[in-house]
N, C-alpha and C positions, 0 to 999 in steps of 0.2 A: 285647225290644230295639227301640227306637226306631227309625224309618225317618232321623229326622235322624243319628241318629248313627252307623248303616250307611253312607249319604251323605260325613257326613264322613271316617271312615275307608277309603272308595273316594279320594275327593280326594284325600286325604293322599299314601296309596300311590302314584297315577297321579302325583301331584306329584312324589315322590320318585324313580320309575321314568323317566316321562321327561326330569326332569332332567339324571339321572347321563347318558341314552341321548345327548343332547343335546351334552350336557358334552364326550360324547368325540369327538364330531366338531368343536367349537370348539374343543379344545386341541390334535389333531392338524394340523388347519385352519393353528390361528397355528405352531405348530412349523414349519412348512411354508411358511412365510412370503405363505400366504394371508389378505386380508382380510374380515374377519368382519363382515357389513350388521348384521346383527338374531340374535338371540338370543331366541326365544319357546319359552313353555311356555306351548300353550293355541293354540283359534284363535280367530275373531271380534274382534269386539271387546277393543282392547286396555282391563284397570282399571288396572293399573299400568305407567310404562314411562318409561327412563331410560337415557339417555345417558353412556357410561363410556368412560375409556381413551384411547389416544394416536389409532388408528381410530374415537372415537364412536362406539361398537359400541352399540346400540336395543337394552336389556334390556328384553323385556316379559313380561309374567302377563295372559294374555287370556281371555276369559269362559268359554270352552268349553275345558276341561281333559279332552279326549281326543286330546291326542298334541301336538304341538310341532315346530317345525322350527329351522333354523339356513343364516339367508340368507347365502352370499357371494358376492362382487364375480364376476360372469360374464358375460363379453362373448353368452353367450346367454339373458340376463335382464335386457340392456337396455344402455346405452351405455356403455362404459368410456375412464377419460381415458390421452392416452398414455402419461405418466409412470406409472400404474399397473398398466399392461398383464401389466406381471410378474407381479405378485399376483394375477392371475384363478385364480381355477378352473380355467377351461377350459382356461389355458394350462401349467399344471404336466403334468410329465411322468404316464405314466397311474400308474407305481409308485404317486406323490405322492397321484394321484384317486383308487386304490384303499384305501390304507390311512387316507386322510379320512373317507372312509364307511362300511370297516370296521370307522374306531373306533366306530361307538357301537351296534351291538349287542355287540364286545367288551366296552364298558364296563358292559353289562346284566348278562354272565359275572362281570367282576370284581366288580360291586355286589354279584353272588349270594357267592363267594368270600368277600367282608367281612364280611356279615350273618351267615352259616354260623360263619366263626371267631369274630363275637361271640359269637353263642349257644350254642356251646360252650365258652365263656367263662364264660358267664353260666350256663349249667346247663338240661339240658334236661329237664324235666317227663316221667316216665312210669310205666307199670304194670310190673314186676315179667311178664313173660312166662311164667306159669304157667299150664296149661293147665286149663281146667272141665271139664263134661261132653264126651263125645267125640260129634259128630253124625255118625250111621249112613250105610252108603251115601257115605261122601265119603274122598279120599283121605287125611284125617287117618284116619280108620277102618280103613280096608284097610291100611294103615301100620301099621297095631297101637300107635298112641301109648296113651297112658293119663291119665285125669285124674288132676292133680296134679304130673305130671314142670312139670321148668321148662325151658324150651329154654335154650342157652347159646351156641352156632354152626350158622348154616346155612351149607353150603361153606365151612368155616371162617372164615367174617367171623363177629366177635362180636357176640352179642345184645342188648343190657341191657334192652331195652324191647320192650312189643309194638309202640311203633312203628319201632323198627328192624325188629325180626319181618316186619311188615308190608310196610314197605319193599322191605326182601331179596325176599320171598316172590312179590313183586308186581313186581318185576323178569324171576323167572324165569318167572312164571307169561304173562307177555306173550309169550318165548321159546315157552311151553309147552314145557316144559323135561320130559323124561322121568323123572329122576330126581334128585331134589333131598336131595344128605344132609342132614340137620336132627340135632345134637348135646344131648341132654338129660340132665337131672339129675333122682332120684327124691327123695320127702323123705327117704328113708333113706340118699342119697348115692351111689348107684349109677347110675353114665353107661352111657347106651346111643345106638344110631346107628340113624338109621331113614332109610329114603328113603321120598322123600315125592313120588307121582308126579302132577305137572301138565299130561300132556299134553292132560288131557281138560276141562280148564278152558276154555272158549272166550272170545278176549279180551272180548266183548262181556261178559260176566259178571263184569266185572274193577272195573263202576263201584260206588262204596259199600262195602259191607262183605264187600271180600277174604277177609278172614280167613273169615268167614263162609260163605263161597262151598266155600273149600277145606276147611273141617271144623272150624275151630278156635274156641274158645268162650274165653273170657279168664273165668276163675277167679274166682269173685266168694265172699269170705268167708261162712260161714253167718249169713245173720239170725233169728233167734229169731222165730216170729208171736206177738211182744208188743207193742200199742200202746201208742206213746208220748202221739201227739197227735192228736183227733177232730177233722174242721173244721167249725165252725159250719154247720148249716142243712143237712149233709149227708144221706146214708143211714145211716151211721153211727150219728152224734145223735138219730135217728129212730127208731131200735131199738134203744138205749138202751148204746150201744157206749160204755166208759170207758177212761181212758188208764189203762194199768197192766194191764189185759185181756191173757189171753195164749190164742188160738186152739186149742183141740185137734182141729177134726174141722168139716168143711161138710156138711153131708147126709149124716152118719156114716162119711166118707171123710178117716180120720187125717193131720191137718197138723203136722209136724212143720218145716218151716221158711215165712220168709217167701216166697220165691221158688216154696215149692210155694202157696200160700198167692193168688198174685197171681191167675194165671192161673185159678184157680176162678171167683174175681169176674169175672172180665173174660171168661168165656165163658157168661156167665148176665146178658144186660144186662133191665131188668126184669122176670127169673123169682125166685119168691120162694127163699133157700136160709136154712136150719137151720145155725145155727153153735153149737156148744158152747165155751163162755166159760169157762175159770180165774179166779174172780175171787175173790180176800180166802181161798184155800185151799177152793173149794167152788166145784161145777162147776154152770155157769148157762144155759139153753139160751135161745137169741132167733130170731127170723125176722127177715128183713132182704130189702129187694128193693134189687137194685145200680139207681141212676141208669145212663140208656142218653145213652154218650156218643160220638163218632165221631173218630174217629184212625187219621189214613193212610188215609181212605176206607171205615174199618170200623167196625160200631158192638159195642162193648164198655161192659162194668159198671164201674162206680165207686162206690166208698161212699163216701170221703173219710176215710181214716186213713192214719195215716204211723207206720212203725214202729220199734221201739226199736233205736238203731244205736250199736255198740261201734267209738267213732272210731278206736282204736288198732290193729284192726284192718289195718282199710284203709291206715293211717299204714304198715303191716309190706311192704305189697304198692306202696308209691309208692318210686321209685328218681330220682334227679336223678344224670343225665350231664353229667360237668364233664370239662373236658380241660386240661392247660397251653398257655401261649398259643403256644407252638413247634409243640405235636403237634398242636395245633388248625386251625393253619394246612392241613398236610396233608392231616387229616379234613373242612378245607372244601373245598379241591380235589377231595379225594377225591368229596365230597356234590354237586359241584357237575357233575362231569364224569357222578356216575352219569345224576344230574338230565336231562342235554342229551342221554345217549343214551338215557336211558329217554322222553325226547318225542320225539327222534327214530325210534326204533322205534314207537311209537303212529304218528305221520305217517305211517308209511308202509305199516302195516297198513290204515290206514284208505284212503291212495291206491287200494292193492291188493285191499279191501273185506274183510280178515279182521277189522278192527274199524270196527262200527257209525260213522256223523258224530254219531248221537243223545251221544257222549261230548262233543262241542265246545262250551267253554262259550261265554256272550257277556257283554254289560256287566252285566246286571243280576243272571249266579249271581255273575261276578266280585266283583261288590258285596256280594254278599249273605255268602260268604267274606270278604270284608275285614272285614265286619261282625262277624262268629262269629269270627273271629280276633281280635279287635280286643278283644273283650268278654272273651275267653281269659286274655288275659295278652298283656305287651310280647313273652314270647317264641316264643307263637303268633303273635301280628302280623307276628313279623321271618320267620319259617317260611312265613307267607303270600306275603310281600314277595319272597322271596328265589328259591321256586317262578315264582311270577309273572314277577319279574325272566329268569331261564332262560326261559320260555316266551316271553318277548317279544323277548329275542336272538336264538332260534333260529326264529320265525315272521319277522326281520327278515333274516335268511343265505337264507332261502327264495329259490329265482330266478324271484321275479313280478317282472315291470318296475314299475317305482314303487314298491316295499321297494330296500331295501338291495342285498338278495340279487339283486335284477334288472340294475341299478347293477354289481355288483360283476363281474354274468354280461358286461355288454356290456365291460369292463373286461378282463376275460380275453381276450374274442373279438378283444380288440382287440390285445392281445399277441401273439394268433398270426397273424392278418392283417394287422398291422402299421398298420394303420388304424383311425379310430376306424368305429363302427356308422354307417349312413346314418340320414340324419335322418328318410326313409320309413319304416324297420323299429322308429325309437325311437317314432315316434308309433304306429305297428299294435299293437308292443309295448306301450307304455301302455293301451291300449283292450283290450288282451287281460286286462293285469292288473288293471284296471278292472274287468273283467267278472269275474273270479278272485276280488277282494277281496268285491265286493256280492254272490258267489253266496257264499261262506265267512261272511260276516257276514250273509245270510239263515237257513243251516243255524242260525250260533248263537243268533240272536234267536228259530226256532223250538224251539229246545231250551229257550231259557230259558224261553217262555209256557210251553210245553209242563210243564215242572217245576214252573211256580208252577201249573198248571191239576189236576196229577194230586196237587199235595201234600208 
């Protein structure tokens, strides 16, 4: 995947996010019969920018596309004429200044809300939630699952997919939940109920491969070790490996599929190994030394073959989730609302220190997820979009002074002392949150080097 087109697909998204974020505080603004100066998505340098509307409201698109504001008329942003006085900001009742500024992380929720019921619209891509081998020592194991069941409800929310699966699972497992019913089907059709216990999960364990963590293996059809196709110039081609080959045995240690098959090569990186070959009805024996090649920091064997894959399979184990456009609505509410408290419970293990800062991303994983999203499908994109969207509503409700959420804090205070904040406490404030924002966007920018440094 191209770094430009990671790039672009980061743009796009911040384009779209803070648009909509934008948006709602311009339409609550004019509802309200405040006037709207400027209108930007971006800071710096304006490239584009245009003059609309009865107010000549400054539509601009400016060079630096990480974040956007929306100027109105405010006797503390500079001189107001007196026929306009009415239309300030500063002079609307506070109701009026609260619900201005809470529009636009609301409108990040409802963006999440639209995109959800599209995609359930449009159908959501996944694997069939059947269970592989079972990994020992983990609470899938002490549960007594079985390879092969298929899960069908966990605490009665239905399954369809491992990524529902996942979802669910990774909800309770943040609670560290003691006891998690999980509902299954065997292939012979017989349901059983297991709990499944998370207490011992630590959330720090939670980044990556969940399922993985808690026991679960995703089922992967059997592949035959028959090769289809040698690559040029390989180990392979070198030991005289042919497509149509079908593996019986590495250093006289019987291979009977491809997945037993892999892990051989890949723990022998330039040791010679003895393969017996099927080939044309008569068994052929070679020596072969695997290329030493390094992945994730580790150096493993490769020969360069790719093996014969029965696409109908797999075709058996992919399921697409579609909803009607009514019930779909609910189910994005529903996806959207889990969304806000499952980061809000993350925030605040992490305040508390039961989950690691090492999980906070910054621009450049964000990016890198738009990218992998992007490359997925429209409707990983919108999944991407849609998370992001949630995170950036509820990082904007937070009460740092200069978010939203800080705004909206002195706005309350104001309610109950009947007076607005002194202008002493809104600058100390500022500087505070100042300080809050560059220490938050340190942790993430060392997270990201950090990720791209380990791999």
């Amino acid at each position: 995947m191209s770094i430009f087109f990671t790039i672009i697909s980061f743009i796009i998204a911040l384009g779209i996010l803070i648009t909509f974020h934008e948006f709602g505080h311009y339409l609550v603004a004019r509802w309200n019969g405040v006037k709207v100066l400027r209108f930007s998505v971006g800071f710096g340098q304006p490239v584009f920018r245009k003059r609309l509307g009865k107010d000549q409201t400054e539509w601009v698109v400016a060079a630096i596309p990480l974040g956007g504001y929306v100027k109105m008329l405010d006797e503390n942003e500079g001189r107001v004429a007196k026929e306009e006085l009415s239309r300030a900001f500063n002079r609307q009742p506070v109701g009026r200044r609260f619900a201005i500024v809470a529009a636009g992380p609301l409108a990040n929720f409802l963006l999440a809300v639209v995109i959800y019921w599209l995609m359930f619209i449009l159908g959501v891509d996944g694997i069939k939630p059947t269970l592989g081998p079972i990994v020992a020592d983990t609470p899938v194991a002490k549960a007594q699952f079985e390879a092969g069941e298929t899960i069908i409800s966990i605490e009665n929310e239905s399954v369809e997919s491992w990524q529902d699966a996942r979802w669910t699972l990774l909800r309770y497992a943040v609670d560290r939940s003691a006891a998690v019913n999980v509902e299954t089907i065997n292939q012979n059709g017989k349901i059983s109920w297991r709990q499944l216990d998370l207490s011992g999960i630590h959330p720090d364990e939670l980044e990556g491969n969940v399922l993985g963590k808690i026991g679960f293996n995703v089922y992967q059809p059997e592949i035959k070790p028959i090769i289809a196709e040698v690559m040029a110039g390989g180990a392979g081609e070198r030991a005289g490996l042919r497509a149509g080959d079908e593996i019986l045995a590495v250093n006289d240690k019987d291979i009977y599929s491809w997945i037993e098959f892999v892990p051989e090569v890949q723990a022998n990186p330039g040791r010679p190994l003895v393969l017996d070959i099927l080939r044309n009805d008569q068994i052929v024996t070679l020596n072969i030394i695997p290329e030493t090649v390094t992945e994730n920091g580790q150096k493993v064997g490769r020969i360069g073959i790719m093996p014969e894959i029965d696409q109908s399979l797999f075709e058996a184990m992919r399921v697409v989730v579609t909803y009607p456009a009514g019930e779909a609505v609910m189910i994005a509410l529903n996806k959207t609302w889990e969304t806000t408290v499952l980061t809000l419970s993350m925030l605040s293990k992490m305040i508390t220190g039961d989950v690691s800062w090492k999980n906070v991303s910054g621009p450049i994983s964000i990016a890198d997820y738009a990218g992998q999203s992007a490359q997925m499908g429209l409707v990983s994109y919108l999944a991407f979009l849609a998370l992001i969207s949630v995170s950036l509503g509820v990082l904007n409700l937070l009460p740092i002074p200069i978010l939203d959420g800080g705004h909206l804090m002195y706005y309350v205070i104001e309610m109950i002392k009947g007076s607005p904040v002194s202008e002493k406490a809104m600058i100390i404030g500022q500087k505070v949150g100042l300080l809050m924002l560059f220490t938050l966007m340190t942790f993430a920018i060392y997270n990201d080097i950090n990720r791209l440094a380990t791999g």
